[in-house]
C-alpha positions, 0 to 999 in steps of 0.5 A: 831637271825636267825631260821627255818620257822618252828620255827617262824611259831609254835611260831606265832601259840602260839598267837592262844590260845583260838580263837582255836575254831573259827579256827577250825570252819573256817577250816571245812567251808573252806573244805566244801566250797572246797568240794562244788566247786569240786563237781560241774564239778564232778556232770556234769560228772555224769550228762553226764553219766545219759543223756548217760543212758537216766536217769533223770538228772534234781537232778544233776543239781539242786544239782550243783546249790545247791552247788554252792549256798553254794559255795558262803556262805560258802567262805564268812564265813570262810574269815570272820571267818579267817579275825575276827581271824586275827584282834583279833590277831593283836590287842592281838599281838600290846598288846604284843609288848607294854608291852615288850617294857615298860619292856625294857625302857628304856634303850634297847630303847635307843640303838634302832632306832626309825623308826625301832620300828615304823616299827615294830610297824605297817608294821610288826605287819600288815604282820601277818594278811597273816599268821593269816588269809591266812595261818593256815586255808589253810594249814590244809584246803589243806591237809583234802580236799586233803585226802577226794579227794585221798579217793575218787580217791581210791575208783575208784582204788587204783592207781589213789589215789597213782598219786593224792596222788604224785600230791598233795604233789608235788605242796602243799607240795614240792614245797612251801618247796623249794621255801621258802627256796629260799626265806627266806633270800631275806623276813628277808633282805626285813623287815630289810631293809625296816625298815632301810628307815623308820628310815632313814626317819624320821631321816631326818624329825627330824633332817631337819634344822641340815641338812639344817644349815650344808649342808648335804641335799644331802648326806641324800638324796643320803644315803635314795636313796641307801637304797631305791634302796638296799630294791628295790632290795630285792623286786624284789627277791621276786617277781621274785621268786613268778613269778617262783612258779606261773609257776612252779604249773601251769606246774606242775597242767597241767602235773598231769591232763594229767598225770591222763587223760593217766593212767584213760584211760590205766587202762579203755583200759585194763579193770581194770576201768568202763567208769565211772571212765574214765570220773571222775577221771580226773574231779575229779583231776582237779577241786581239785587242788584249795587249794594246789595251795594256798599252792603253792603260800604260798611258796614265798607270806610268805617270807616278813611275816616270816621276819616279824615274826622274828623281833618280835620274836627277840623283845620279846625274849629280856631281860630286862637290869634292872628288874623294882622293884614294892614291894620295900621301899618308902624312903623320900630321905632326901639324895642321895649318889653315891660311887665309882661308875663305869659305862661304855658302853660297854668297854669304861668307862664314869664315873670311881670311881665317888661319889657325895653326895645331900643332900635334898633341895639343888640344884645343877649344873652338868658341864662337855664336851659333853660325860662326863656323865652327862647324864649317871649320871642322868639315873644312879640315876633314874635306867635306868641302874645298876651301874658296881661297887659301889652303889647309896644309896637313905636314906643309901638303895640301889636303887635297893631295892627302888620301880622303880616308886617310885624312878624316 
């Protein structure tokens, strides 16, 4: 199922539910770290202005000591708290995964490749650590640390808040947007095709003697290597377009702070600014463009995540084909009967008006050509599967009143 970046994100966010506050604590000790690290060149400023003046300095700099000192503590707590979120998460997430598939076996997992749910499993399941830990708080990050600094800016005047305002949202917020949009297709075709290889693989490892006994070893491995080279391929979209969102912020940062230098310098030439603005508003512009640019970077670093989200969406949207009955009877199979049943996949019958009746204590052999449906048969009387038409009968009840553990 295809959806919107927006659709796999807000339901990876569902997950969140009560670890909420630790995120919110991470967020406030992202944006005063943030904040922490700006003030430092800032300060210098003011600090050149006191020394101009012929006024005491030594405060300032033993404030920008402070501050880079809690620069450092604060960073590590809130990479701690993010990483503790995204480890829970992914634990909680697996937990998931596995209760989904039990609902679904087994029936759906036998038409499922087994190196495709080991993919799933572990590769993708480990993506979302970029989401969980690397995402959600930079996002919310980036956006107050850039209000605190436009508010600042206006304090200065209200056009320097305005172009700090067009700069932020151009590299934070344009930028990304465009760019995951660019690259969203090559993430889902990058998790599908890497899950192909893994399935490829481990096929080849189960089924090594049959390859070896007819011959075909080198088919496999030129079949593995054309899958190799296709997920290579999707790869270096990827990474082409990651190259192209590094230049294009860094451009884009060197033109918004000259861009603030020229016009700080303008409204100082035509005295609508004090010296001091001159000097700490570009100062201030560009040692603030730390958290926009993780956003910037987000736009393709998230392409092969969001493909991985989606396949786990697509997972646990599945239904189920036959519902497990946990309050039903608990015959004593004195008999089993199968009447007129039909059964088939998808438009290909394999039993058509079958019945069979076992009686209790006997012992019986099932003969017939390779796709008869003997298997069919046995995963039919164990509920794997409903019957099309007719009914099995367990002591004259139907197995679907029967409780599924019970029953197999």
């Amino acid at each position: 199922m295809k959806r919107s970046n927006f659709q796999i994100l807000s339901s990876l966010i569902g997950f969140v539910g009560d670890m909420k506050w630790i995120v919110i604590m991470a967020i406030l000790m992202g944006v005063a770290g943030f904040m922490a690290a700006i003030l430092i060149p800032v300060l210098g400023g003011y600090g050149i202005l006191k020394i101009l003046a012929n006024e005491s300095w030594q405060p300032i700099l033993w404030t920008m000591v402070f501050g880079a000192f809690m620069r450092g503590v604060l960073r590590y707590a809130e990479q701690a708290s993010n990483h503790y979120i995204a480890f829970k998460l992914l634990a909680h997430i697996r937990d998931v995964i596995f209760r989904k598939l039990r609902a679904l076996a087994p029936a759906k997992l036998e038409t499922k490749e087994k190196g495709n749910l080991i993919s799933l499993i572990t590769s993708d399941v480990e993506l979302l650590e970029v989401f969980y830990a690397h995402t959600i708080s930079p996002v919310c990050i980036a956006f107050l640390v850039s209000l605190i600094c436009v508010l600042w800016q206006g304090s200065l005047h209200f056009s320097l808040a305005l172009l700090a305002l067009i700069a932020y949202g151009t590299i934070g917020g344009l930028l990304p947007y465009f760019l995951s949009k660019s690259t969203m297709s090559a993430g889902r075709s990058y998790r599908e095709k890497s899950a192909m290889i893994n399935a490829k693989m481990l096929e080849g490892v189960r089924g090594i003697q049959d390859l070896l006994q007819f011959g075909s070893a080198n088919v496999y491995k030129e079949d593995l290597i054309d899958k190799t080279r296709g997920h290579a391929k999707e790869e270096k979209k990827i990474k082409q377009q990651m190259g192209l969102g590094l230049s294009m912020s860094n451009a884009l940062i060197l033109f918004f702070s000259v861009l603030m230098f020229l016009w700080s310098y303008w409204l100082y030439q035509n005295g609508f600014v004090s010296y001091e603005a001159l000097l700490i508003s570009p100062l201030l512009q560009i040692s603030s463009f730390g958290p926009v640019i993780a956003l910037s970077n987000l736009g393709t670093g998230l392409a092969p995540t969001l493909g991985a989200g989606n396949r786990l969406l697509d997972l646990l949207e599945e239904e189920a084909v036959v519902e497990e009955v946990k309050t039903g009877t608990k015959p004593s199979f004195d008999r089993l009967e199968v009447d007129g049943v039909d059964f088939g996949y998808g438009k290909d019958l394999v039993l058509q008006d079958f019945s069979l009746k076992i009686p209790q204590g006997k012992v019986l052999g099932i003969r017939g050509a390779s796709g008869c449906g003997k298997s069919t048969l046995l995963k039919l009387l164990m509920r794997f599967w409903d019957v099309e038409r007719g009914k099995i009968l367990v002591d004259g009840k139907k197995i679907q009143t029967i409780q599924t553990s019970a029953l197999r």
